[in-house]
C-alpha positions as CSV (number, residue, x, y, z in Angstrom):
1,X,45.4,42.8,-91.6
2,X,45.8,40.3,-88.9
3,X,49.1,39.3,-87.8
4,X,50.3,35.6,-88.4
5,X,51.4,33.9,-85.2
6,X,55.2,32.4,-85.8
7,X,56.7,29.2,-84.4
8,X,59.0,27.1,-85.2
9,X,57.9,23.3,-86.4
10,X,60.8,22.0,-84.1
11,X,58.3,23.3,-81.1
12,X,55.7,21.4,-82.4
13,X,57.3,18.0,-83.1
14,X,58.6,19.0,-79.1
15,X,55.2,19.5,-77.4
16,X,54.0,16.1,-79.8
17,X,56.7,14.0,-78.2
18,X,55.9,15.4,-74.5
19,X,52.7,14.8,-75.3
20,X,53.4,11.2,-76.3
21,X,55.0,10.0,-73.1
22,X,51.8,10.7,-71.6
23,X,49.9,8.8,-73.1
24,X,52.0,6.4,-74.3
25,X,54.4,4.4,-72.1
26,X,56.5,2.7,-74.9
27,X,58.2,6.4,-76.3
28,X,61.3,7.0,-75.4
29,X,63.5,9.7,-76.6
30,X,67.2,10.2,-77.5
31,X,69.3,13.0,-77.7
32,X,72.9,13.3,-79.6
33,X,74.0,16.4,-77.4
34,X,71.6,18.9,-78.9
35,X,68.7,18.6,-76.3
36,X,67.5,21.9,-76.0
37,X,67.7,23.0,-79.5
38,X,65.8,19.9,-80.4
39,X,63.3,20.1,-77.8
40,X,63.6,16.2,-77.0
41,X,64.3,18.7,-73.7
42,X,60.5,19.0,-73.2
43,X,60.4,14.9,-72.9
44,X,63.1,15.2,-70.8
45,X,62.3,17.1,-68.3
46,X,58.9,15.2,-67.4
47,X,60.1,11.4,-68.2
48,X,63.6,11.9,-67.0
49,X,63.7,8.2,-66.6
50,X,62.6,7.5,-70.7
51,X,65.5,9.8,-71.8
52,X,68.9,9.6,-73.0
53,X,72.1,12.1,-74.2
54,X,74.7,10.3,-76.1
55,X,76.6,13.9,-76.4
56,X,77.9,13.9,-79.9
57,X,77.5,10.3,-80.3
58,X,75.2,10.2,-83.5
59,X,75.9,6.8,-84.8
60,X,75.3,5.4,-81.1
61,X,72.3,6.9,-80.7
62,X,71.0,5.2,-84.0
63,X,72.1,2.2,-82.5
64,X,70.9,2.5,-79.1
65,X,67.3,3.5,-80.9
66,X,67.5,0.2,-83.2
67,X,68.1,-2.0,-80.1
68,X,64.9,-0.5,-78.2
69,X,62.9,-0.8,-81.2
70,X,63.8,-4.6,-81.3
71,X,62.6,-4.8,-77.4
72,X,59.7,-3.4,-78.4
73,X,60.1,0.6,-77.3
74,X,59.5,3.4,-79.8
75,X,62.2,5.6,-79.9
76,X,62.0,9.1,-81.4
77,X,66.2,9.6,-81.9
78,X,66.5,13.8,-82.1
79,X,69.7,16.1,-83.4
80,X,70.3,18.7,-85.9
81,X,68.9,17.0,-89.7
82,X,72.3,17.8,-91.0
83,X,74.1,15.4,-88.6
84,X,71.4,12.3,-88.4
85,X,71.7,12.4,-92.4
86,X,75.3,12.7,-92.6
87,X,76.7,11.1,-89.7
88,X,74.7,8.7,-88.8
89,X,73.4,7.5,-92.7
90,X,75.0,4.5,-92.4
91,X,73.7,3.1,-88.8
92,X,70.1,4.2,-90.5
93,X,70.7,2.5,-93.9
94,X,71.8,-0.9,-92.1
95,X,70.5,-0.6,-88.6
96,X,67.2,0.7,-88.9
97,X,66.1,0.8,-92.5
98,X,67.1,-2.7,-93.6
99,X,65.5,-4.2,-90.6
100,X,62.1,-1.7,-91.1
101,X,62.5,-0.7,-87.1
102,X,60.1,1.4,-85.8
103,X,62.6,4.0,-85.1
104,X,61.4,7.8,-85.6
105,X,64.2,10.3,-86.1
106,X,63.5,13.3,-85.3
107,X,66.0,15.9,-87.2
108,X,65.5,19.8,-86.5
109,X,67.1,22.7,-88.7
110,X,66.2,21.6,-91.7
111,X,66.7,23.8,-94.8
112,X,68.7,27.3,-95.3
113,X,66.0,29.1,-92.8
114,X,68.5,27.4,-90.2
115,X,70.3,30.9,-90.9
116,X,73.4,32.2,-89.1
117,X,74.6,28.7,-88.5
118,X,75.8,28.3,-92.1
119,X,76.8,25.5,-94.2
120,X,77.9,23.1,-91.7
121,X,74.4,22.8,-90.1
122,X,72.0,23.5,-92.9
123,X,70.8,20.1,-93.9
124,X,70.0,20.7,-97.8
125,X,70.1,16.9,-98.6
126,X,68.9,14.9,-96.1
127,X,65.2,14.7,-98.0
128,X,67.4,12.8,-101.0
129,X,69.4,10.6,-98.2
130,X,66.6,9.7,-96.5
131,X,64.0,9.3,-99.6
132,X,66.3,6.9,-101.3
133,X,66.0,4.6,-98.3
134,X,63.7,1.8,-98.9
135,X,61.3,1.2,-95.6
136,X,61.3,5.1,-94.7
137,X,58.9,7.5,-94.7
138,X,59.6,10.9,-94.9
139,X,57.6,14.1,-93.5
140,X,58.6,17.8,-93.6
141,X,55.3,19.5,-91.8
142,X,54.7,23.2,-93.3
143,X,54.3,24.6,-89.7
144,X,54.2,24.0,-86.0
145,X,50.5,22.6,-85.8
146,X,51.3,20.4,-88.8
147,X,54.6,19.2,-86.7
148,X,52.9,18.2,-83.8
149,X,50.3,16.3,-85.9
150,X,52.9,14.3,-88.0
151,X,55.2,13.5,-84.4
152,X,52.0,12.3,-82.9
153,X,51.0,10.1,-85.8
154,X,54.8,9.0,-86.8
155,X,54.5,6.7,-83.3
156,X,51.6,4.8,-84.8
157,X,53.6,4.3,-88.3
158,X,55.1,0.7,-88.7
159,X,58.5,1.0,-89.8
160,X,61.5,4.2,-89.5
161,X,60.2,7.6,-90.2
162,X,62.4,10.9,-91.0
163,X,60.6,13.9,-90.1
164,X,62.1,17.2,-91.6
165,X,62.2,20.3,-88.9
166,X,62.8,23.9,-89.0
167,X,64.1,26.3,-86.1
168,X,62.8,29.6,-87.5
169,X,59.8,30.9,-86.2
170,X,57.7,30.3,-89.4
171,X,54.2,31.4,-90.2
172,X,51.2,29.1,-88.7
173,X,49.0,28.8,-91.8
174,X,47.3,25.6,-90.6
175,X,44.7,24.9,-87.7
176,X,44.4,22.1,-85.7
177,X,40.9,21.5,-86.9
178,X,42.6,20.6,-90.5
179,X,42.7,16.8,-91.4
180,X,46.3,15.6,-91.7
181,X,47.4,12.0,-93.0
182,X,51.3,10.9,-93.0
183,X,50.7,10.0,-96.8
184,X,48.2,11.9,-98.0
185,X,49.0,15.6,-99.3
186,X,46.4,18.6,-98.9
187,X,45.1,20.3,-101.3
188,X,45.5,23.8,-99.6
189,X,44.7,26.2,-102.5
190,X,42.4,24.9,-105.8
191,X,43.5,26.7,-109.1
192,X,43.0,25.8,-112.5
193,X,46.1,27.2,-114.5
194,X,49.0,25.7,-112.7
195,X,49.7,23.7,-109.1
196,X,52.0,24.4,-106.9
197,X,53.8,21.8,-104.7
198,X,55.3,22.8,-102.0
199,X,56.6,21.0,-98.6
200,X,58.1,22.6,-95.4
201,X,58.3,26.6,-94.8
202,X,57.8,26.8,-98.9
203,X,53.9,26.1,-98.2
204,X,53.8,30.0,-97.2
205,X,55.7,30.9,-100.1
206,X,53.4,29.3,-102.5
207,X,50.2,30.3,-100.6
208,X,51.2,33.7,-101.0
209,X,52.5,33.8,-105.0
210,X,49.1,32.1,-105.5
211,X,47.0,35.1,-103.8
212,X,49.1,37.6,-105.9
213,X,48.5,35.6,-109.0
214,X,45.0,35.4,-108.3
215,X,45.1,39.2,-109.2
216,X,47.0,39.0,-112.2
217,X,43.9,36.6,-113.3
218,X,46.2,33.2,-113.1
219,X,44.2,30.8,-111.1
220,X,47.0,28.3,-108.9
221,X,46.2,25.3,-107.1
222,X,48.2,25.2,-104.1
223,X,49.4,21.5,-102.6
224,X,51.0,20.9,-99.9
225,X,53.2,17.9,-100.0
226,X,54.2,17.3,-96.1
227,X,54.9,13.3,-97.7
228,X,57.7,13.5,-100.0
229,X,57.8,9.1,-99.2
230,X,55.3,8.0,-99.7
231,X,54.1,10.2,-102.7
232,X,50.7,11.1,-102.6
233,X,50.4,10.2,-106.4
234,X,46.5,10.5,-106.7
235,X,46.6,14.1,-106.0
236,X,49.9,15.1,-108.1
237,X,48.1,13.0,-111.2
238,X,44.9,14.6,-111.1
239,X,46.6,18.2,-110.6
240,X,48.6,17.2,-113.6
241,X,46.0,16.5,-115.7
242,X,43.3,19.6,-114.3
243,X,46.1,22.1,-114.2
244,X,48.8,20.9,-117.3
245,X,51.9,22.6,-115.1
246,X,53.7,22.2,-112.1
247,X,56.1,24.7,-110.1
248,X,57.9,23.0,-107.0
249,X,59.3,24.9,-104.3
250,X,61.5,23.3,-101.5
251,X,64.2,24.3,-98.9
252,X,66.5,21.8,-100.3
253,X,68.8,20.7,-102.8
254,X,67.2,20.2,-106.5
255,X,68.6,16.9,-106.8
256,X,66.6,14.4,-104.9
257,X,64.3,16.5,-103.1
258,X,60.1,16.8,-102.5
259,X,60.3,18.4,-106.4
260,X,62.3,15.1,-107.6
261,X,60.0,13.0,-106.2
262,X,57.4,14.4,-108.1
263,X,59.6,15.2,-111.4
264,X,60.1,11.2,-110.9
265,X,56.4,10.3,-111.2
266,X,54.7,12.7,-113.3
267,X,57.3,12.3,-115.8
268,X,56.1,8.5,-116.2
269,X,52.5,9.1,-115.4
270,X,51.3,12.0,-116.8
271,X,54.0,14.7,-118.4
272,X,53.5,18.3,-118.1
273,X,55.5,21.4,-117.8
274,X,57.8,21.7,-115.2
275,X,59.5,24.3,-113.0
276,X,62.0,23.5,-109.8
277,X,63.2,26.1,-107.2
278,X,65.3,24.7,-104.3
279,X,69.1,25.2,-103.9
280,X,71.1,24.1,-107.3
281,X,74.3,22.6,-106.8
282,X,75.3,24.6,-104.0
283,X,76.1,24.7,-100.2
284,X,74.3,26.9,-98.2
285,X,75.6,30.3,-96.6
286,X,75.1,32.3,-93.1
287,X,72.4,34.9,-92.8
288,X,69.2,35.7,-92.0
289,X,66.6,33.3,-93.0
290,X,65.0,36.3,-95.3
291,X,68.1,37.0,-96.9
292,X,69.0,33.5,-97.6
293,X,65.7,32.9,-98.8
294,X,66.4,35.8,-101.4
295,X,69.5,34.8,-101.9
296,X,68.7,31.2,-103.0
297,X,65.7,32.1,-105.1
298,X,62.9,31.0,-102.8
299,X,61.1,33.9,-102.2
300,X,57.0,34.4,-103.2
301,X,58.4,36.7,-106.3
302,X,60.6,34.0,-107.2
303,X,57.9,31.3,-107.3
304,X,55.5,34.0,-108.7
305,X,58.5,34.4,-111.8
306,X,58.5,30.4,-112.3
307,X,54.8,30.3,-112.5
308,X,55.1,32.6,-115.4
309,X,57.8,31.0,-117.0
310,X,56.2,27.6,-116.8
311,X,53.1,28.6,-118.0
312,X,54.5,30.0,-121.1
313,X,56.0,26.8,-122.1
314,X,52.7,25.2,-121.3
315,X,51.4,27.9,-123.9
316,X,54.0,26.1,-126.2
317,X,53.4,22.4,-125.9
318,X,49.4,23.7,-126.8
């Protein structure tokens, strides 16, 4: 079996912005203290003069970014998810989101894969925070090709954009040949019994419950919903009606999340049996990103076991 190459989607978003001050003279990027972990230190290091630490200055860097975006710059604003979602939410909501800036924040350690850091940095809610904001779109790219892809096109997007990072070194499913469209979700597994939605590092978890279900003879369309805002709806309604059941999987809090978005439509589109797995009603804890995932139910048995349970209740409502 061939080994699967590992990176972190905070690497990719990292090279995307490097690669964006090349070739664009407009990006700039900020930095709230955490420029290495972030990798707005790439940037950095080869447009030293298109770069700027607040330190732990959140809220200032939001401002700083809306004020560049108003001269006509395109900032990409970077620290840990946790901290641009919590600290700085208001700065965003009244700064940036109300005045539909074109200010990209870029917000790494993302999810409970974050590991030893623990509660404090684990951003389980910034999909909600940032979803509920009206001008903002929201992308949490499945791995480190998809990263760089959705940084690159995030500078041509009018208007604020959130994207979603992870620092684990998590499994490179896609290729750079794939398409990819801020907007669009892929279809990255057809099935015919039940779909899978799945955003971030969970995209791996589902691939892999849908291979083992393949031998259990339960076919399971795969989609990957990089897009949480704006929902792909043409895809999620036509998997609804093909498939009749949905399992959601998500490194993130139950309430408000990638699977809420969906729950949201497809509950006044097209009903169908429904299954969530993401954290419920709980902080996050140190460890390991495996253990955590086990720990918080995210594992491939653990979407395999709501795939079973979901498609008995679609048994029912026949």
């Amino acid at each position: 079996m061939q080994e699967i190459k590992r990176k972190p989607t905070r690497d990719g978003a990292g090279e995307a912005m490097r690669d964006l001050g090349k070739s664009n003279k407009d990006v700039v990027v900020l930095s709230a203290d955490l420029t290495d972990s972030t990798r707005a230190g790439w940037f950095k290091k080869e447009f030293p003069d298109r770069f700027i630490s607040f330190g732990v200055a959140e809220q200032d860097m939001i401002g700083t970014a809306a004020g560049l975006a108003l001269s006509g710059k395109i900032p990409f604003a970077c620290t840990f998810g946790i901290f641009a979602s919590g600290r700085a939410w208001d700065q965003i909501r009244v700064s940036v989101a109300y005045m539909n800036l074109n200010v990209k924040i870029v917000g790494t350690h993302g999810g409970i894969s974050v590991g030893e850091d623990g509660a404090t940095h684990q951003a389980l809610d910034e999909i909600a925070l940032m979803r509920i904001l009206p001008n903002m779109t929201v992308v949490v790219p499945c791995d480190a090709v998809e990263a760089y892809k959705a940084t690159m096109q995030a500078a041509s997007v009018q208007g604020p954009v959130y994207l979603r990072l992870g620092r684990t070194f998590a499994p490179v499913i896609t290729k750079e040949s794939d398409p990819f469209e801020i907007g669009k979700a892929i279809l990255y597994r057809d099935g015919k019994d039940v779909t899978i939605i799945a955003c971030g590092h969970s995209v791996y978890e589902a691939k892999k419950a849908s291979e083992a279900l393949e031998k259990e003879g339960v076919s399971a369309r795969v989609i990957d919903l990089h897009t949480p805002k704006p929902l792909d709806g043409d895809i999620i309604l036509k998997a609804a009606r093909e498939t009749g059941a949905f399992v959601t999987v998500e490194e993130h809090s139950v309430f408000g999340g990638m699977g809420s978005a969906v729950s949201e439509f497809i509950s006044q589109n097209h009903p169908v049996p429904m299954r969530m797995l993401g954290i419920k009603n709980e902080f996050g804890e140190s460890g390991s990103p495996l253990e955590l995932l086990k720990r918080f139910h995210l594992t491939t048995e653990d979407v395999i076991g709501a795939v079973r349970e979901v498609l008995k209740a679609k048994k029912r409502k026949k």
